[in-house]
N, CA and C of each residue as an Amber inpcrd file, in Angstrom:
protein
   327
  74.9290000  74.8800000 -30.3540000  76.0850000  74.1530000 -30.8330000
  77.0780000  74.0250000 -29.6780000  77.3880000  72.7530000 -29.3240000
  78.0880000  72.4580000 -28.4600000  79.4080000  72.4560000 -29.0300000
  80.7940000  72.3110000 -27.7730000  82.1870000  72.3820000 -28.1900000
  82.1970000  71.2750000 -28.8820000  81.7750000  70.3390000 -29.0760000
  82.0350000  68.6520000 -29.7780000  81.7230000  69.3550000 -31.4040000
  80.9860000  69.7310000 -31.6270000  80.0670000  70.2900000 -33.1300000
  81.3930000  71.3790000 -33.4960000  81.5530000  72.0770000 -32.5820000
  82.4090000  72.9070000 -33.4480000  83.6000000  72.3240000 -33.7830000
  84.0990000  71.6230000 -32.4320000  85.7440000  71.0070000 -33.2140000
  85.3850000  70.3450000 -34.5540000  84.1140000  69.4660000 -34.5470000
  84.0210000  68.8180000 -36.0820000  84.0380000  69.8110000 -36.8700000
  83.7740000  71.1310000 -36.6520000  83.4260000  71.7600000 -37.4480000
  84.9190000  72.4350000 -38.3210000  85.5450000  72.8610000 -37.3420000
  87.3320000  73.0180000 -37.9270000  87.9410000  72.0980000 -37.9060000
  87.9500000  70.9100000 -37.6690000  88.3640000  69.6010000 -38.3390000
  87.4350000  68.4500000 -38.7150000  87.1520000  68.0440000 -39.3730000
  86.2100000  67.4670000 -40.2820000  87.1660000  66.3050000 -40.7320000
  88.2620000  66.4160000 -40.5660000  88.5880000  64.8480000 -41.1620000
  89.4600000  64.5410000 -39.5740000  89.6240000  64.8110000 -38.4110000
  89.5550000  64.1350000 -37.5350000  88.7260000  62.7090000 -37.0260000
  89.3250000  62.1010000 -36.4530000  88.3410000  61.0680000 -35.8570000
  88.4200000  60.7830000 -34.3140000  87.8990000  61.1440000 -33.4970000
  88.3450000  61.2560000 -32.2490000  88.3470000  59.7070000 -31.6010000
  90.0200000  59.4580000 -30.7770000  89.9260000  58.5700000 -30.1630000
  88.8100000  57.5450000 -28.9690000  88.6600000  56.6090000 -28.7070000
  87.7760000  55.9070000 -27.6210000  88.4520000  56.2790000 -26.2480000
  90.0040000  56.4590000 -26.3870000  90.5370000  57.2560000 -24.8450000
  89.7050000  58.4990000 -24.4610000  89.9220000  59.1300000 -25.5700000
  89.6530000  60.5390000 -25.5660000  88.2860000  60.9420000 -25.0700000
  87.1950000  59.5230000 -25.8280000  86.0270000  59.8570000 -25.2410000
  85.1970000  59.4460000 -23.6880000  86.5530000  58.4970000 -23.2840000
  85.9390000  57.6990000 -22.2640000  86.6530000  59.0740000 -21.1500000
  87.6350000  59.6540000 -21.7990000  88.0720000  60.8200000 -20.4940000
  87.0180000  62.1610000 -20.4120000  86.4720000  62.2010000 -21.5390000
  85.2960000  63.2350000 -21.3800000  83.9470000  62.9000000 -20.3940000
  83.8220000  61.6990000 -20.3650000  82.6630000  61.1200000 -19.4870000
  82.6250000  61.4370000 -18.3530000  82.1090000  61.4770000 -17.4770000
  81.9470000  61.6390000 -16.3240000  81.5660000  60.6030000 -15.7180000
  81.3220000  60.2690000 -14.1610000  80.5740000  58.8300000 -13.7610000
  79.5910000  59.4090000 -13.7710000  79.0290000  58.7510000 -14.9570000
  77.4480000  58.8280000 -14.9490000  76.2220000  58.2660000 -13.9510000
  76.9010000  57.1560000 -13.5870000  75.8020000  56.5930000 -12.3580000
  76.0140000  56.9810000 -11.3450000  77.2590000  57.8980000 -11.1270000
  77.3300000  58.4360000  -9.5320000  77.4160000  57.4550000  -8.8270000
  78.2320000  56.1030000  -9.1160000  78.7800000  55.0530000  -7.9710000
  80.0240000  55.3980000  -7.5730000  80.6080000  55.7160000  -6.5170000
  82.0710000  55.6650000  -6.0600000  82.9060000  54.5190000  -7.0850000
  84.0590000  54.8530000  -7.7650000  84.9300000  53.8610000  -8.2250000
  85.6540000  53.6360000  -7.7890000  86.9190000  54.0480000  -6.9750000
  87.3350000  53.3410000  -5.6990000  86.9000000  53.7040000  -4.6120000
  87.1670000  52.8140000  -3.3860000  86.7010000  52.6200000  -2.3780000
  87.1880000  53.9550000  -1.2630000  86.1830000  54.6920000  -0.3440000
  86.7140000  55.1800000   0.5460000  87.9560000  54.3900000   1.6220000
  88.3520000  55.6450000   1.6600000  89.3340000  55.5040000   2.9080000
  88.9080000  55.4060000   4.3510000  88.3720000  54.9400000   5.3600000
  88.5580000  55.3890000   6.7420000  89.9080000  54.7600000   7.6600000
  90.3820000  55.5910000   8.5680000  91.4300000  55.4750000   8.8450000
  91.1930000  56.3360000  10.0950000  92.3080000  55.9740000  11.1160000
  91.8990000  56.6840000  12.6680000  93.6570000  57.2420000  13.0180000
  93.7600000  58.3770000  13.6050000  94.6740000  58.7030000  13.6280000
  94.6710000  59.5230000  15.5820000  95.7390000  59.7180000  16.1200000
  95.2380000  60.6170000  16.8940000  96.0800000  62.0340000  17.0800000
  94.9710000  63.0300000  17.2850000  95.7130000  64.7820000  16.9680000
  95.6400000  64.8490000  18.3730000  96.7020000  65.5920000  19.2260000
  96.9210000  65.8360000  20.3250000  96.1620000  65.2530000  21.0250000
  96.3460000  63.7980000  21.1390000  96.1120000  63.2450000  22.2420000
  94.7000000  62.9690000  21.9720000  94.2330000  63.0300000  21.2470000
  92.7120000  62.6940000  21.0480000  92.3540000  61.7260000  19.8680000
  90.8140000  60.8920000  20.1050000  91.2340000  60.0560000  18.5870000
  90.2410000  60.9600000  17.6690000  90.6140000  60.5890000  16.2090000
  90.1520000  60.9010000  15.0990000  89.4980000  59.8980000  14.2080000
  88.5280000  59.5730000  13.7460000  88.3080000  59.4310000  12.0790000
  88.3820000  59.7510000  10.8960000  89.2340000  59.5220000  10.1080000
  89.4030000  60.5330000   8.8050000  88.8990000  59.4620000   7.7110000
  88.0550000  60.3660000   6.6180000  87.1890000  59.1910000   5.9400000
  87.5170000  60.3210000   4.7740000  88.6950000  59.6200000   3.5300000
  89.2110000  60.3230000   2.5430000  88.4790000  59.5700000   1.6130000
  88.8570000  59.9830000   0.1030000  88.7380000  59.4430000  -1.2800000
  86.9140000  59.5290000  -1.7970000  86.5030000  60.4630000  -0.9280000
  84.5080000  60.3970000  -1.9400000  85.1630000  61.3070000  -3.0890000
  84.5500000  60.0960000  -3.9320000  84.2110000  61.1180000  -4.9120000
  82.8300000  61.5940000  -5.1900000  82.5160000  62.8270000  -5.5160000
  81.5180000  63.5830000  -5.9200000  81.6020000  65.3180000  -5.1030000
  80.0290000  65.8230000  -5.6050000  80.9960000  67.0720000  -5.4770000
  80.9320000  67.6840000  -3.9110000  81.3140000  68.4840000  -3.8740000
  81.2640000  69.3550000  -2.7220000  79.7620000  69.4320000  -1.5190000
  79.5000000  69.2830000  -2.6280000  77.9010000  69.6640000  -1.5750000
  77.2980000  67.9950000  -0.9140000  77.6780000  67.4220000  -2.1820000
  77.2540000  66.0900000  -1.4430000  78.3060000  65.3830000  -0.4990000
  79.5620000  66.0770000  -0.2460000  80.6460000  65.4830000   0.6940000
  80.2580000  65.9860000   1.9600000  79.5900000  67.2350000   2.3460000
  79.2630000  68.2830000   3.2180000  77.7570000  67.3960000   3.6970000
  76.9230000  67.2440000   2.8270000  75.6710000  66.0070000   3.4630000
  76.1060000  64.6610000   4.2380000  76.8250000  64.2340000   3.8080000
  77.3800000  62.4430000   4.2750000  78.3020000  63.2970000   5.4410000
  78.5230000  64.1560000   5.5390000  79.6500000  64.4020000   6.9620000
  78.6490000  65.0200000   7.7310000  77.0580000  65.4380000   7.1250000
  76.6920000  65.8160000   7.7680000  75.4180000  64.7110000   8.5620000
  75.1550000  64.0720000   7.6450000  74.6840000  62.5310000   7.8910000
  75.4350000  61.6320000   9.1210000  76.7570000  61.6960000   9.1480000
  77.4710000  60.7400000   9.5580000  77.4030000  61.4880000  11.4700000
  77.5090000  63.0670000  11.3720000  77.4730000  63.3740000  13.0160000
  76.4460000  63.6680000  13.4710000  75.3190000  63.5400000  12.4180000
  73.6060000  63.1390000  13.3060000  73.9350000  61.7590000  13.7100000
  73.9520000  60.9950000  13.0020000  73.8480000  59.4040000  13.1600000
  74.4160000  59.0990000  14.5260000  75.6360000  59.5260000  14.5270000
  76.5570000  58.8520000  15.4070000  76.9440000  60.1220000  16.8740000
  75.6890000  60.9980000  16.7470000  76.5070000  62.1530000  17.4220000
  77.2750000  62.4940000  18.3470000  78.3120000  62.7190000  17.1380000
  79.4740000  63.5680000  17.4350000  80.0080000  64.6330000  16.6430000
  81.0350000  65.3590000  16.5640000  81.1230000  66.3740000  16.0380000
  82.5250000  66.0590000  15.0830000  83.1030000  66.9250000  14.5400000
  83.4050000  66.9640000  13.3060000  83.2840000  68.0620000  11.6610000
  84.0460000  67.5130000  10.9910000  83.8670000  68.7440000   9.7190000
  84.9260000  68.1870000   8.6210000  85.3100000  68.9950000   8.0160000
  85.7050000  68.6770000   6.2700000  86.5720000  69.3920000   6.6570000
  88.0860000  68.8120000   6.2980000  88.8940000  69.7590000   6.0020000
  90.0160000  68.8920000   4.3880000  89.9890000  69.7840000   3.5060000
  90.8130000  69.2860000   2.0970000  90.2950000  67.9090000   1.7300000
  88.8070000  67.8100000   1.6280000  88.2050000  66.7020000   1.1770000
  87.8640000  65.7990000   1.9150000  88.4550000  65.8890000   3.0090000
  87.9150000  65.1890000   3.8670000  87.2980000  65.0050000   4.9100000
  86.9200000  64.1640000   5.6890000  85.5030000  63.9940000   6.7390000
  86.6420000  63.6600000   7.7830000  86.3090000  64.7810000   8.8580000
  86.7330000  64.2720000  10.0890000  86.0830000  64.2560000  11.1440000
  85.9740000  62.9820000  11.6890000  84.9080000  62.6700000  12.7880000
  85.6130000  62.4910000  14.1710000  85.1260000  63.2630000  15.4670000
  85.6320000  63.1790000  16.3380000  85.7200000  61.6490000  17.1550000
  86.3670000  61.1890000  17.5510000  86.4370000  59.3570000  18.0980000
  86.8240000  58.1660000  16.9360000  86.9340000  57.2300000  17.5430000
  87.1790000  56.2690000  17.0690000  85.8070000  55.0550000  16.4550000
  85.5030000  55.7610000  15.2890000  83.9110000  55.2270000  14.7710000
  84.2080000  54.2340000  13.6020000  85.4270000  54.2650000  13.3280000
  86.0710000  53.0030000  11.7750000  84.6490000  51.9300000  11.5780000
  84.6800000  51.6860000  12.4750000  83.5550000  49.7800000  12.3690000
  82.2790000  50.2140000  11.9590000  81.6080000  51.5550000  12.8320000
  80.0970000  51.6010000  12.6930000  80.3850000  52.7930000  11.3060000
  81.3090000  53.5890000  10.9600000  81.0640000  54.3090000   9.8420000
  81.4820000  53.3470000   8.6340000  82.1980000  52.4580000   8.5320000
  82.4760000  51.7190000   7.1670000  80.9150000  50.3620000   7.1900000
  80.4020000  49.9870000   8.1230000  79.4980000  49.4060000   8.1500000
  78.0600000  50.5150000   7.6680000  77.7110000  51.4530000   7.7290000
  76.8560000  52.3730000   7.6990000  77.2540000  52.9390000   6.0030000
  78.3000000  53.3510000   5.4540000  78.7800000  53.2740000   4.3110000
  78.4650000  52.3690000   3.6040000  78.7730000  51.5390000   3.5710000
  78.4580000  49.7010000   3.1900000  76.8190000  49.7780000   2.8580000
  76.0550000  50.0970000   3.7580000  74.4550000  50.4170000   3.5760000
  74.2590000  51.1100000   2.4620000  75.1050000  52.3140000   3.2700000
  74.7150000  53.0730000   1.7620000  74.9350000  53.1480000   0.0980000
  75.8750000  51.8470000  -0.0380000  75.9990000  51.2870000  -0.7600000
  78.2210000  52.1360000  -1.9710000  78.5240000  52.2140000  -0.8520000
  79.7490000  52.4260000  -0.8590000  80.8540000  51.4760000  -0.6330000
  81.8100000  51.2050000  -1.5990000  82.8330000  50.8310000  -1.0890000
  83.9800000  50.8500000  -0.1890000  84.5550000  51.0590000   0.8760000
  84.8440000  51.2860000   2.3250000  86.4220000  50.2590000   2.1450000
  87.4460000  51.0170000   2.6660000  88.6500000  50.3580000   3.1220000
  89.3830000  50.6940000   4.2700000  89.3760000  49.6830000   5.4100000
  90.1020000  50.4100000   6.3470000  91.5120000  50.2110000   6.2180000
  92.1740000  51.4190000   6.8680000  93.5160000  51.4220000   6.8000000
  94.1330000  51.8130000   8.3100000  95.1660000  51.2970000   8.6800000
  95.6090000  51.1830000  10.0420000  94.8820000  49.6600000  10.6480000
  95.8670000  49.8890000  11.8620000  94.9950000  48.6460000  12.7950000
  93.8040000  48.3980000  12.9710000
């Protein structure tokens, strides 16, 4: 008996809203719903890639960052969700994204 069975079960003349159920869902197909971020910034004097907004979980954010500095090697890592890639890679990582069938937005120049 799942939590859904029991709430019917202490309320029985409830009817649960279509909000209510579309917030319980999850993305079921595992498509990104909005678009990543890449964006280039530079930390002391050096450039950066920062590639924010994946959604999904942890382990699969840690593969695609780990995907992204075979591909292109360079180095890099995750810090608070996000992918940071050493250089200035915006064009070939939102194009390579794009493959993989992601939505991609650059931001900055």
């Amino acid at each position: 008996m799942d939590l859904q069975d029991q709430l019917k079960n202490l309320f029985p003349d409830h009817v649960p809203s279509q909000e209510a159920e579309k917030s319980t869902e999850s993305n079921p197909t595992g498509l990104q719903l909005n678009p990543i971020i890449c964006k280039y910034e530079k930390r002391k004097g050096k450039p950066l890639t920062i590639i924010e907004g994946f959604e999904g979980k942890e382990s699969e954010l840690k593969e695609l960052a780990k995907n992204l500095k075979k591909k292109f090697s360079v180095g890099g890592g995750i810090k608070n969700g996000s992918i940071l890639i050493q250089g200035d890679f915006r064009d070939k990582i939102m194009q390579y994204l794009r493959e993989m069938g992601f939505k991609t937005k650059r931001v900055g120049g």
